[in-house]
C-alpha positions as CSV (number, residue, x, y, z in Angstrom):
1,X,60.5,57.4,-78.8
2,X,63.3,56.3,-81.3
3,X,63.3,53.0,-82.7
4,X,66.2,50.8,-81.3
5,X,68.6,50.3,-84.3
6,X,68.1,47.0,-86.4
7,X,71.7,45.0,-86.4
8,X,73.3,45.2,-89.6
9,X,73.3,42.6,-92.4
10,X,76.4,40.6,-92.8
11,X,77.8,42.2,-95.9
12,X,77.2,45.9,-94.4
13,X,79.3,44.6,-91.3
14,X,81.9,43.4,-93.4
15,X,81.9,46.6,-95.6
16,X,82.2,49.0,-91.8
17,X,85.1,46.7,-91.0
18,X,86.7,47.0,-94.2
19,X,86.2,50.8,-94.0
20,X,87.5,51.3,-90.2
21,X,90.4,48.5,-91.1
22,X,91.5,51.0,-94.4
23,X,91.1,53.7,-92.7
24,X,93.4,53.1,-89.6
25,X,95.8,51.9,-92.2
26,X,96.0,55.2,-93.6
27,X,95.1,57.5,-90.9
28,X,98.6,55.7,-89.9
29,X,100.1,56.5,-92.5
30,X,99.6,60.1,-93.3
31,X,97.4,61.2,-90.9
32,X,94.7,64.0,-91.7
33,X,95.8,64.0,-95.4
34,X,93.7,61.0,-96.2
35,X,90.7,61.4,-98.5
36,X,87.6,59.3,-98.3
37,X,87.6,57.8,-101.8
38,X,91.5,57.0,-100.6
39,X,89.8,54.7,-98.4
40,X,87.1,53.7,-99.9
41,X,89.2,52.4,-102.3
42,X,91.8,50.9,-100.2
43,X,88.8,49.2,-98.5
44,X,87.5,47.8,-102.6
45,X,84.3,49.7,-101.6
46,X,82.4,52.2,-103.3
47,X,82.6,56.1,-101.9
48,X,78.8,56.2,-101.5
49,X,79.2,52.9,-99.5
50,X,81.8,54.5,-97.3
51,X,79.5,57.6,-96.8
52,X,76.6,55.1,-95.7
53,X,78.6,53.9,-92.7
54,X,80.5,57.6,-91.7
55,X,79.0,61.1,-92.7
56,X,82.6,62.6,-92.9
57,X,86.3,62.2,-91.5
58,X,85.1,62.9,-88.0
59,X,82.7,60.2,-87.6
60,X,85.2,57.9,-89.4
61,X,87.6,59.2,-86.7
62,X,85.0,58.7,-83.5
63,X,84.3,55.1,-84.9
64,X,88.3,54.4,-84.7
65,X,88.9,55.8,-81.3
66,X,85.3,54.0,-80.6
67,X,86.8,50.5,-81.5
68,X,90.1,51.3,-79.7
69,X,88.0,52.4,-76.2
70,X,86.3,48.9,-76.8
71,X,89.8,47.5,-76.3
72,X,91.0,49.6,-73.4
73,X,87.7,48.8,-71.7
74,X,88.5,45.6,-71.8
75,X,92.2,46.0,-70.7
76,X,91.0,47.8,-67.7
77,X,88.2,45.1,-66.3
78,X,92.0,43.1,-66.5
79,X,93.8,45.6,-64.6
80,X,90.9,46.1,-61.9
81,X,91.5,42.5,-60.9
82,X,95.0,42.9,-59.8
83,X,95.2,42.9,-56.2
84,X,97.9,45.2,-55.6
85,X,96.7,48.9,-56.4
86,X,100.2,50.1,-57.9
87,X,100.4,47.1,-60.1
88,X,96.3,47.7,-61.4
89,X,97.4,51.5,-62.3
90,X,101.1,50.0,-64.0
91,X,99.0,47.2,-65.9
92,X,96.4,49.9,-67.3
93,X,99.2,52.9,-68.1
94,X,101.5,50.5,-70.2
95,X,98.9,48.0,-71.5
96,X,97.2,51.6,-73.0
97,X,100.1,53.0,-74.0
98,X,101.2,49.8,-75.9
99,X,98.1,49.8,-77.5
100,X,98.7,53.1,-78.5
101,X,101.8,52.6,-80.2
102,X,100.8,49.9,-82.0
103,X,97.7,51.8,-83.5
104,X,99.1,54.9,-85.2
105,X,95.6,55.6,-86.2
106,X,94.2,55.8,-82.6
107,X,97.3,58.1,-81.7
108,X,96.4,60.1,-84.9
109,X,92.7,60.4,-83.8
110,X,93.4,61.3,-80.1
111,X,96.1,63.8,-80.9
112,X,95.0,64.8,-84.2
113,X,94.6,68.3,-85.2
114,X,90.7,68.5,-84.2
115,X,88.8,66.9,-81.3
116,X,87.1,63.9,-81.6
117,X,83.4,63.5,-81.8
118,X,83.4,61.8,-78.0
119,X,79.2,61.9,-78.3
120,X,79.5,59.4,-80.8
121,X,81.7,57.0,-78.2
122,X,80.2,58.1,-75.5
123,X,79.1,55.1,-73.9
124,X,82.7,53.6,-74.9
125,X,84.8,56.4,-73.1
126,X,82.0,56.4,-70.2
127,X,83.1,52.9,-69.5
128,X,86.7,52.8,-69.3
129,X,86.6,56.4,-67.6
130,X,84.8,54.6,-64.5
131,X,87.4,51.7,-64.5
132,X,90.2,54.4,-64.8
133,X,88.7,56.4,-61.9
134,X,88.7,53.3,-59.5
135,X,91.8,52.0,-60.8
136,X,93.9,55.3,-60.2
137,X,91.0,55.7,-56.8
138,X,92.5,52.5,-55.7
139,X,96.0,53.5,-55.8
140,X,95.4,56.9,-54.1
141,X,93.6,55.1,-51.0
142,X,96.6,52.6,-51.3
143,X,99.2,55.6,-50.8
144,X,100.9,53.9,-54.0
145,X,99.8,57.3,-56.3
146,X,100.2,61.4,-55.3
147,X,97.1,62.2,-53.4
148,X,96.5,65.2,-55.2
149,X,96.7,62.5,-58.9
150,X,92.9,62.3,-60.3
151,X,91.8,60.3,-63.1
152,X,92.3,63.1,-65.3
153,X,95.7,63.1,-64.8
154,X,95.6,59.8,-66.7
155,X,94.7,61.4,-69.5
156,X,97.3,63.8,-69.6
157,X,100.4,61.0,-68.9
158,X,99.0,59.1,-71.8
159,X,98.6,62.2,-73.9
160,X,102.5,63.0,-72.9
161,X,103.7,59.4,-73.4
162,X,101.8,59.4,-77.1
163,X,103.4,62.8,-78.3
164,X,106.9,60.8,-77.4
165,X,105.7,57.8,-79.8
166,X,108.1,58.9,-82.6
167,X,111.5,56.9,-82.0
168,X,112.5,53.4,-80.2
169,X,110.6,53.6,-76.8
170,X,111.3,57.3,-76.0
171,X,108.1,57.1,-74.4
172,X,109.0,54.5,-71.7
173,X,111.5,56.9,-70.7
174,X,108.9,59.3,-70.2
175,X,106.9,57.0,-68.4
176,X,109.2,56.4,-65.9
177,X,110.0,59.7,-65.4
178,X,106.8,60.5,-64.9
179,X,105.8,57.8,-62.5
180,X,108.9,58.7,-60.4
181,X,107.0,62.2,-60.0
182,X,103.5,60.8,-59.1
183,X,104.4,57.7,-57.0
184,X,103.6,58.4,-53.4
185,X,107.0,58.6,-51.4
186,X,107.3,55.5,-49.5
187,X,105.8,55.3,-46.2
């Protein structure tokens, strides 16, 4: 039986927040190109501190995307409440997508050239996958979504949206586009 991981001390929490604020700062920036002791140092922290708190790039990554998911999670126990099934779905798509746009670095990570280590988040992605499932479940029951759209589908809108992230809201117009295609026709 493994022992349940000790909390960490205040000054290593503040040296993995440091680390995950730097490196979203230049994950943003210039993506994959990024160095560890480039962020170790942007974070005023030692590379063998860095390498304490992330074995490599990938775990760095996984611990990003893991803090974003905490976020959505959270977005998506908001969007649950709504009443109205279409407007649940609307509040989750754009509150995510928002997100997205304003976190380069969690674009970066999702779209990025390799995939993310999801077993290090998985409890994190477990989560908001269940909300998205009943969210976009809710919807279909509703006849306000496709019947054929699954929760999956989810994924791939937001992946679509987040690839049209480069100019001034070309992604909305996406959006739109795409939710004329997978709104149920009026009944």
């Amino acid at each position: 039986m493994t022992a349940p991981k000790r909390p960490l001390r205040a000054d290593a929490r503040r040296n993995r927040e440091a680390v995950l604020d730097a490196a979203g700062e230049l994950f943003a920036q210039r993506g994959d190109a990024v160095q560890m002791d480039e962020i170790a140092e942007r974070a005023g922290l030692g590379v063998g501190t860095l390498y304490r708190h992330f074995a490599d790039k990938q775990a760095l990554l996984a611990a990003i995307i893991g803090r974003r998911f905490e976020a959505m999670t959270t977005l998506a126990r908001a969007a649950d409440e709504a009443e109205d099934p279409w407007a649940a779905f609307e509040t989750l798509l754009y509150g995510y997508l928002e997100s997205a746009q304003a976190d380069a670095a969690f674009r970066f990570a999702l779209l990025g050239p390799e995939e993310p280590s999801w077993n290090d988040i998985a409890a994190e992605k477990t989560d908001f996958s269940a909300i998205t499932e009943r969210i976009v479940q809710r919807a279909v029951d509703a006849g306000r979504l496709r019947e054929d759209f699954r929760a999956d589908d989810f994924v791939l809108v937001t992946r679509g949206a987040m690839a049209n992230m480069t100019g001034a809201g070309g992604w909305r117009r996406h959006v739109t586009l795409l939710l004329e295609g997978i709104r149920s026709p009026e009944r």
